[in-house]
N, C-alpha and C positions, 0 to 999 in steps of 0.2 A: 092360407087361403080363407075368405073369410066366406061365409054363410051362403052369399047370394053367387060366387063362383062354380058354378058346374062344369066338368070336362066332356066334352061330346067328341065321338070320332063320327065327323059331317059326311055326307057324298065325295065332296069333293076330298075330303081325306082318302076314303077306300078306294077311290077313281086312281089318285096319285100312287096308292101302294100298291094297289093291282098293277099298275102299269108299268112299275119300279120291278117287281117279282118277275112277269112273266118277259119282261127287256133283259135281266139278269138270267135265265133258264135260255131265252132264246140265243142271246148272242153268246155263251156258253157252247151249246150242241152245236150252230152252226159253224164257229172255227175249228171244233174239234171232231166235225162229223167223216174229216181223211184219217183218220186215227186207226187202222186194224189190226197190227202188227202188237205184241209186248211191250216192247219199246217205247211206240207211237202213244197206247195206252196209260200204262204207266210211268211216263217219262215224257211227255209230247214229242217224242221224236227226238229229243235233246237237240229242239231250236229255238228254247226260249231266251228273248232278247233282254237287255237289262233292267228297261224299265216297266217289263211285265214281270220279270222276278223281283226286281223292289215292291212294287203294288203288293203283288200275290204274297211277299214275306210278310207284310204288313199287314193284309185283310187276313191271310190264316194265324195269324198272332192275335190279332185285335178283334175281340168280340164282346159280348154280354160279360165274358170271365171278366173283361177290362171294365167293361162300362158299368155292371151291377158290382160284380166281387170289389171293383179297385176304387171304385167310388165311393163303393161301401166302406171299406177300410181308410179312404180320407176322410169321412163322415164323419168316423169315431176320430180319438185321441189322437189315429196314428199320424193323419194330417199329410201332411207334401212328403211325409219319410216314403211312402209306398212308392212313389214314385223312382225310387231305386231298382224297381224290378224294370223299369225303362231308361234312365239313363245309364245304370249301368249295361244294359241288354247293347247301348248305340257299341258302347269300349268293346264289348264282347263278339259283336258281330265284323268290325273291323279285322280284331284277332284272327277270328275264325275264314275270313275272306284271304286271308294270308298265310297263315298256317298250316289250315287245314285242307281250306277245299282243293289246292293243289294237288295234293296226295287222293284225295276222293274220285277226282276225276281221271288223273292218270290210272286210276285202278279201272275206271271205267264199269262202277256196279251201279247197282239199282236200287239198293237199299243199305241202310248201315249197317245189320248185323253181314252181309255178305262180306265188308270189310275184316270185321276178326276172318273169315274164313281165309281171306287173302293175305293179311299182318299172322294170325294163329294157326287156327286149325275148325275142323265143321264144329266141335264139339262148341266150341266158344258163340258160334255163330247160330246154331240154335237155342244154347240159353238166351242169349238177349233177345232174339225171335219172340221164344214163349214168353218171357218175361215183360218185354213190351207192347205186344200183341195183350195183356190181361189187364198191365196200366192204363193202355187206351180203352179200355171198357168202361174202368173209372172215366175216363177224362171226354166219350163222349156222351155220358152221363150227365156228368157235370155240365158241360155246355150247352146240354138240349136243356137241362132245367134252371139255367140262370137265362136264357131263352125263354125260356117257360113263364119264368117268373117275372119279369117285366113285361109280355103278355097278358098274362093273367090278371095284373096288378091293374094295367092300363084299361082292362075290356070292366073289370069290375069297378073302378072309378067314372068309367063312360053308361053304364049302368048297363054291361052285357055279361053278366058272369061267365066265366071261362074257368075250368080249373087245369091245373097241372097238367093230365094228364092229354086235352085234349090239345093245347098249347105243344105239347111235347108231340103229338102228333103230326099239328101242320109242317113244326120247323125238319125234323126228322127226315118226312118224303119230300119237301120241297129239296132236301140237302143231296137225299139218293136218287133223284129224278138225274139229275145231272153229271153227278158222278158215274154214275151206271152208263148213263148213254156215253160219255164223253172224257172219262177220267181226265187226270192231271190238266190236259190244254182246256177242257173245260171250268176247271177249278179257275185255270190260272186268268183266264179273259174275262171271268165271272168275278175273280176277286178284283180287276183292272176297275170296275164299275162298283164295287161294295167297297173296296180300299178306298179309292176316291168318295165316294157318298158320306162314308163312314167317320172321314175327318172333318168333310164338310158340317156333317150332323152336330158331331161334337160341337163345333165349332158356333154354331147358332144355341146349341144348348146353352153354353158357356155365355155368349151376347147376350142370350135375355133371362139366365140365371142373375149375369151383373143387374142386367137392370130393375128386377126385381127386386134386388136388394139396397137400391138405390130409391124404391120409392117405402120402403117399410121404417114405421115409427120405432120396431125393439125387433129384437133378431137372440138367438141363444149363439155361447158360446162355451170350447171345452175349456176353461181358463186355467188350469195344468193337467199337461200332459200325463202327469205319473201318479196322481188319483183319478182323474178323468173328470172330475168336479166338475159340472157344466152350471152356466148362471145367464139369467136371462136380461140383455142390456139394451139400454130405453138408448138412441139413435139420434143425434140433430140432425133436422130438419136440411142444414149447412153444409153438410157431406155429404161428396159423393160416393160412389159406389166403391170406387177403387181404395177411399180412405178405409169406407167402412169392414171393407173387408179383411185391410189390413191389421186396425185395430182388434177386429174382432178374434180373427185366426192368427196372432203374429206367436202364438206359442205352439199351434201346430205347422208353422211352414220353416220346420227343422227335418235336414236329413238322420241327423243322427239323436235316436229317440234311446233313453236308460238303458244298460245292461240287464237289469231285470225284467225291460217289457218281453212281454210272452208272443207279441208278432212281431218285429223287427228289431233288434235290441244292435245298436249302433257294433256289437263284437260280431256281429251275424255277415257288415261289410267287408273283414276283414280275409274273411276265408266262403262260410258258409253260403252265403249269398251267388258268391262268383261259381258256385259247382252246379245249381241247377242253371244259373245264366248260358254256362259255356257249353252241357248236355243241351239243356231246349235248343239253343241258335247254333251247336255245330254238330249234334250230334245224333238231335229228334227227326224222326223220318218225315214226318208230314209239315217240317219248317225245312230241313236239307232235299226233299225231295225235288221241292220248286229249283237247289242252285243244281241238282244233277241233273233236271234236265237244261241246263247252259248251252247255248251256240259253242262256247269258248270260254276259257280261265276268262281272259278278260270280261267277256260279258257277266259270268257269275260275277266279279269282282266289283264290276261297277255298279249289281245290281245289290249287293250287299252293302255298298257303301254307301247307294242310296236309301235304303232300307233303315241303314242307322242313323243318319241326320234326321228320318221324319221320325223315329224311335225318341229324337230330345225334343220335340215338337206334342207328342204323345198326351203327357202330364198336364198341361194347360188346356188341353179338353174334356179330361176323363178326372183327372186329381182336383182339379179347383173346383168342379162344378160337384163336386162330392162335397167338398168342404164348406162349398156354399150353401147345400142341402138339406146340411142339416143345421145351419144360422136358420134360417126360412121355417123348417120344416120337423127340426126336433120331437115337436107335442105328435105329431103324425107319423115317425118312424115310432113311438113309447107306442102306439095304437097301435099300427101295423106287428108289434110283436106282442098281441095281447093273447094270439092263436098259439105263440110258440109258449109264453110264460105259464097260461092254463091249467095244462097237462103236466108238466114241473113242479108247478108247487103244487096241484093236487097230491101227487105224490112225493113232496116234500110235508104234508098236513098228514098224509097217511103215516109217514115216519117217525115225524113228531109228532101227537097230536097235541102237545104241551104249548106248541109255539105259541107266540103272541102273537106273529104279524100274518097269517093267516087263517082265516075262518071262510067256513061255506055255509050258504043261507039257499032257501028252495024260494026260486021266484021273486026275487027282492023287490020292495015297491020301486017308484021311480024316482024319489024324492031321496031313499036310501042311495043306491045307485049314484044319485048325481053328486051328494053330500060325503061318499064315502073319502075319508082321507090317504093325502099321499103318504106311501113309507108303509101303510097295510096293505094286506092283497085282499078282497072277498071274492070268492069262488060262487057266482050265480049259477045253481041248478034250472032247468026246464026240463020237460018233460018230452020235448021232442024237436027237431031239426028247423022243423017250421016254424015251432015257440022263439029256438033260438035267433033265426032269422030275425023275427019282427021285434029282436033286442034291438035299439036305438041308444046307444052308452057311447059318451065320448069321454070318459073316465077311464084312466089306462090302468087304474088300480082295480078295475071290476074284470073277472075273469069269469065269461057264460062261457059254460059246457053241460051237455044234455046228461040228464042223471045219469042213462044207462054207459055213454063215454068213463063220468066220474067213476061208478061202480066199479068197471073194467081196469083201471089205473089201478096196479098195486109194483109198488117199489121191488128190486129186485135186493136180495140180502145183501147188506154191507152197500148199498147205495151213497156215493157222496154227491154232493149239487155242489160242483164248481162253477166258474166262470170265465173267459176271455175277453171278458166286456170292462174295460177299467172304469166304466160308470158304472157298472152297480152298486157298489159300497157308497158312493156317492148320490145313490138315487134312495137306497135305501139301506141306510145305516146299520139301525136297530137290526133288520133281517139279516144283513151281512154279519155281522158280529154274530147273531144268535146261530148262522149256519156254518158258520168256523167253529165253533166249540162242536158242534153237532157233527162235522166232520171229522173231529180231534178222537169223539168218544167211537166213531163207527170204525173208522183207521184203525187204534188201538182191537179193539173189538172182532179187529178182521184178520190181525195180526195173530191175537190169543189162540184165534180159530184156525188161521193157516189156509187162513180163504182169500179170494181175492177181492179187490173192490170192483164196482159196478161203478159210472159215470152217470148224470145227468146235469145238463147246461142248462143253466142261467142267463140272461138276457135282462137287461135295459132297456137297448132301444135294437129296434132291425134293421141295423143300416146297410144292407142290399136292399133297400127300397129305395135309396137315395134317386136316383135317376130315376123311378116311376114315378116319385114325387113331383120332379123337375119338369118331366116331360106331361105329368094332368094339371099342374099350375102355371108355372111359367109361360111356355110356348102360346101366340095368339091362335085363334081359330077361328076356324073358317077361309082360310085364305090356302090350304094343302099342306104350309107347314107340320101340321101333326102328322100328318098321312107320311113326307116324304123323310122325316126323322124316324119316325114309326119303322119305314120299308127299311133305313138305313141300317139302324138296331138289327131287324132281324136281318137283314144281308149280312150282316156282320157275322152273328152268331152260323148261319147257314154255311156261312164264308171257313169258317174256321172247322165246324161240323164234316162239310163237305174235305177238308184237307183231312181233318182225321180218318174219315170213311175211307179215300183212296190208298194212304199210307197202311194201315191196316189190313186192306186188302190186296196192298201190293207185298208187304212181308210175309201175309201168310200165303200167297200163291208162290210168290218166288223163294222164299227162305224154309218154306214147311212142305206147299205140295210138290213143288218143282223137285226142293233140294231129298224129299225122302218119300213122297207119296208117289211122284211121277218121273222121275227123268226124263225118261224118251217124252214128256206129253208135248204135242205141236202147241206153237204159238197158240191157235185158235182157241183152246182148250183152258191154256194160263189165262186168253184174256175173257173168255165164259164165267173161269170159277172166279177171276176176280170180280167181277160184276156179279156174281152170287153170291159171294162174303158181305162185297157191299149191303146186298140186304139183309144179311143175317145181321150187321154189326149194326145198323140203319134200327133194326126190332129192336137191339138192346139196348142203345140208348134210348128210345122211346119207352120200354118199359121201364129203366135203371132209373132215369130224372126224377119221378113225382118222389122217390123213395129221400131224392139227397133236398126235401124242402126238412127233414127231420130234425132240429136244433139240437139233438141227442148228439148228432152225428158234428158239429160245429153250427157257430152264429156267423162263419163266413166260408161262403163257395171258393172265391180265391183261396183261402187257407187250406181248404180240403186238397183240391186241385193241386198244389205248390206239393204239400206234406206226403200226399199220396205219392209224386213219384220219386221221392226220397229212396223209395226201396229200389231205383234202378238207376238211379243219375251218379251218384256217387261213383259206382261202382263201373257201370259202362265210362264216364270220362276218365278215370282212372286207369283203367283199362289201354281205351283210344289213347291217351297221350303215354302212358310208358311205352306202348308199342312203340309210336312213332320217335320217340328220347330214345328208348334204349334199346336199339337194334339187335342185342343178344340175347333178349329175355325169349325164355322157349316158350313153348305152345300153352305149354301148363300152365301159366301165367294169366291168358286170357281165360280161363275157366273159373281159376282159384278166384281171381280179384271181382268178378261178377255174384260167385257164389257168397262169398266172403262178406260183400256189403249187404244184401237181401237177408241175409241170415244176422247181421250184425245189427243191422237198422232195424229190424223188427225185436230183436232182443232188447236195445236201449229204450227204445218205447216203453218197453215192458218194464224192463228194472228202473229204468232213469225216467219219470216221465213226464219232468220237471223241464227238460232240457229239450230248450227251443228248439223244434224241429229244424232249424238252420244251421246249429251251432252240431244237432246227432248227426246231419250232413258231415260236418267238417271232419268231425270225430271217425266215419264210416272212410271217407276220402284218405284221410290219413292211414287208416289202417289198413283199406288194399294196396297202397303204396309200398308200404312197409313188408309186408307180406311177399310181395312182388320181386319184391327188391331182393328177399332173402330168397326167393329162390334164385332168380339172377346170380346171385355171390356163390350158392352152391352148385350149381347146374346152368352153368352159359351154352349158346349156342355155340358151334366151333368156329362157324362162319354167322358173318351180322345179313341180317336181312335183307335181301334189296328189294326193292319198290317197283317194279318191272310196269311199264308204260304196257297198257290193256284198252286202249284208245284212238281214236281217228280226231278227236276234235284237236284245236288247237291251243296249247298250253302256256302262250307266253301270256307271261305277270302286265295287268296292265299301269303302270308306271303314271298318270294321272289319275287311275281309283286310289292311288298310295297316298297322294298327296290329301285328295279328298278326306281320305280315311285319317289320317293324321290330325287335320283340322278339323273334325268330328269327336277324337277323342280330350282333345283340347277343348272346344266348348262345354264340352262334359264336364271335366274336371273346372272347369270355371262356375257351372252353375252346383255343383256340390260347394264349394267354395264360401257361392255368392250365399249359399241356404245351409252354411252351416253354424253353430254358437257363435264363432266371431267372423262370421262373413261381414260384407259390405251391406248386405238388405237389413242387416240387423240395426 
């Protein structure tokens, strides 16, 4: 963007998103305002038709996690590989519309850990309870602040500052406004108009991302993948959009990315990837809850299979316009991460203070400042908040922070500065190299002493900006575009927000109060304290968000999000599918293999923690299997379990969602195909 470009959000922008929100709240409450029974509440009554369960699978799946996290992650090296967590998801849901939700609905429950009660035993059924009920704390964390943060990013480009924490506010109540009055039927009609908006949005993102890149003289690019190397390339005038992009990304529009990369490494498809695919889409409450409340098998079925065709559609709104992001807009994600690198290498200078490649000066002139060279860091002291403010640096190697900030940084013992970002070594060298020996000597050092290491991240560039970039340059204005892309984003996030609040609030009323605080409690009562959890879970993600902007904690929110529920996916699909395989495995089974994996995944973290969180997936899945299985061989049941029909609706398979679903996972395997080393695009 060049000099004379400003981003404004006009009248007519706030006109269109005020009117996008309170259309979304309204037709929300009023199809779900017959709703009073448990049931009704959390379940709509179980008369949701198929292609309000397709929408609604799709808007509580598809939020800011997709639009910043996953954009973000095509931004960097990782390129069209992310986009595995959506084609594969189409193959996964098909599965799960045939396998499983059979069995889910003839059980006739409300939530998934009710199922171990009905396949095991109570015991099984409230560990996954507590254990998933503390996940979703993480995860609606996470989505209020990657909500948050394309908010904030957008109001501070139009010149209205917003921080975090107040961003995490509006999306928070606007999400338990509606859930509270209207659970699940209000989710589901509310995501009917965010699912739709939502793709449309992309969709125009994506239109005049190309075109932007259609009229630019040089654009950056990662020119390989497995250094992260990025080089910046002069454009003819002669090409268009579609060449240039080709040329420019044709080393990141590969599925399968080195066995060494540390976010997707092509061995991750072979097992690890497919374990949290199969838990999210058949086994997550606030993605399963939409098919339990189904009219009929078939309606879940067809509503699923429609869910997974718009699932290979996904990628060509949220993956390309990432990858296009940062061709346009590289110099401006190095800036955007100049808050996270600051505080890092201060206490990387406190460490070392030997280094070469960082120094800190009080006040720099402006001429220093502008002249300071890339591949060193200087650390600008000011003397207060306001100084820092009226900095004016478009130099990503200048890092202000207010003395009293600086003072307060001190390293914690045995500190190492890693990274996930495969362009740093390639951004800067010399500091790479200098902070590898440095962490050679501190490891050794921490060993001697029998202490553990401390973590702090390193960054390049912040590429969960990507799409705030997109959306203050690209998009024309003045016309309500920004306004109805803008409303779309946050419907999204809202959209997925609000699925997590009622699922949460539907396991802890029926799995925790029901199953051990209340028995006798009447409907009215279940459906009160679920509307009360809501807002208790509602305050925690509002408070938890501003915390996960910390680059301590990762340089990407999808990575958090993915890794974090590591400690219950393995172990719950392991679980869920021996049961249903092997009908003599006893009660003790569904206990061991849950405990098993939470205790095992947090242990390999620890000892191993080198090892892709996809691949300690695999390694976790295989071991409650195993585990499982030996008790099985010692201790079978005498008689195999039967699956007793606990239901009114109607259960036959519907025989045209088959076909659909077939020719769904076959497109699938076409376009990994077409995007692989010797595909056809190649």
């Amino acid at each position: 963007m060049n000099s004379s470009e400003v981003f404004r959000i006009l009248p007519l922008d706030v006109l269109v998103f005020v009117a996008f929100v309170i259309t979304v709240v309204t037709v929300g409450l009023i199809k779900s305002r017959t709703e009073k029974s448990s049931e009704g509440y959390f379940l709509a009554g179980r008369g949701l038709s198929w292609w309000l369960i397709g929408f609604s699978l799709i808007a509580a799946n598809i939020s800011t996690e997709q639009f910043v996290g996953m954009s973000g992650n095509a931004a960097s090296h990782v390129g069209l590989a992310i986009a595995s967590y959506e084609w594969m998801a189409a193959i996964t849901l098909v599965v799960v519309g045939f396998g499983f939700l059979p069995y889910f609905l003839r059980a006739g429950i409300f939530t998934m850990p009710e199922f171990l009660e009905y396949r095991y035993n109570g015991a099984a059924r409230t560990i996954m309870a507590v254990a998933t009920i503390l996940i979703y704390l993480l995860l609606l964390g996470s989505v209020t602040y990657s909500g948050a943060l394309t908010i904030s990013t957008l109001a501070g480009k139009a010149g209205l500052p917003m921080n975090l924490a107040t961003g995490s506010l509006v999306i928070g109540l606007i999400a338990m406004l509606y859930v509270v009055a209207g659970g699940l039927k209000a989710c589901a009609w509310a995501d009917l108009i965010q699912g739709s908006a939502l793709i449309l949005g992309g969709a125009v993102i994506m239109f005049f991302a190309f075109q932007k890149l259609g009229s630019v003289s040089e654009a950056s690019t990662v020119v390989d993948i497995q250094t992260g190397a990025v080089a910046v390339q002069s454009l003819s005038p002669d090409s268009g959009a579609i060449e240039r992009f080709w040329d420019l990304n044709q080393p990141r529009m590969n599925m399968f990315l080195p066995a060494s990369d540390s976010v997707l490494p092509w061995t991750a498809l072979l097992l690890g990837l497919w374990i949290p695919n199969f838990y999210y889409w058949g086994l997550n409450q606030y993605i399963t809850q939409r098919t339990l409340g189904s009219a009929s098998l078939a309606q879940g079925q067809r509503g699923i299979v429609f869910a997974a065709f718009m699932k290979l559609l996904i990628p060509f709104v949220i993956v390309i316009p990432g990858i296009i992001a940062f061709n346009l807009y590289s110099e401006q994600m190095r800036l955007e991460g100049v808050k996270d690198r600051a505080p890092v290498l201060a206490k990387y200078l406190k460490a070392n203070p030997q280094t070469a490649f960082v120094e800190v000066s009080a006040q720099p002139a402006a001429d220093r400042i502008a002249s300071w060279p890339s591949g060193r860091y200087l650390i600008a002291l000011y003397p207060s908040e306001q100084a820092l403010k009226e900095v004016k640096s478009a130099n990503p190697a200048v890092l202000p922070l207010t003395q009293s900030r600086y003072d307060e940084l001190v390293p914690e013992p045995f500190t190492l500065f890693l990274t996930e970002d495969a362009s740093w070594r390639h951004v800067n060298p010399g500091l790479a190299e200098e902070i590898e020996k440095h962490n050679a000597g501190i490891t050794q050092a921490a060993a001697d002493a029998g202490q553990k290491t401390q973590v702090e991240k390193l960054i390049a560039y912040k590429y969960d900006t990507a799409l705030a970039q997109l959306l203050g340059h690209v998009l024309p204005q003045g016309v309500g575009l920004v306004g109805f892309v803008f409303a779309a984003l946050l419907g999204a996030v809202v959209s997925s927000l609000a699925a997590m609040l009622n699922a949460a609030s539907t396991i802890f009323a029926m799995d925790i109060y029901k199953r051990h605080l209340a028995p006798q409690a009447e409907q009215k009562a279940i459906v009160l304290l679920g509307r009360a959890s809501v807002v208790v879970f509602a305050a925690v993600a509002i408070f938890l968000a501003p915390q996960l902007g910390n680059p301590k904690i990762s340089n990407s929110i999808f990575t958090i999000i993915q890794e974090g529920q590591g400690f219950i996916s393995p172990g719950i699909l392991a679980v869920f599918v021996f049961g249903l395989l092997v009908r003599r495995a006893p009660p003790v089974c569904g206990v061991v293999g849950l405990l098993t994996n939470i205790v095992a995944y947090g242990a390999l973290k620890l000892a191993v923690p080198n090892l892709q969180f996809l691949n300690r997936m695999a390694v976790c899945f295989a071991l409650c299997l195993a585990l499982m299985t030996l008790i099985r061989l010692i201790k079978p049941l005498a008689n195999p379990v039967v699956f007793r029909q606990q239901t009114t609706i109607a259960l036959e398979t519907s025989g045209n969602a088959k076909i659909a679903g077939a020719v769904v996972i076959a497109l699938a395997l076409i376009l990994y195909l077409l995007f692989s080393p010797f595909g056809l695009i190649r």
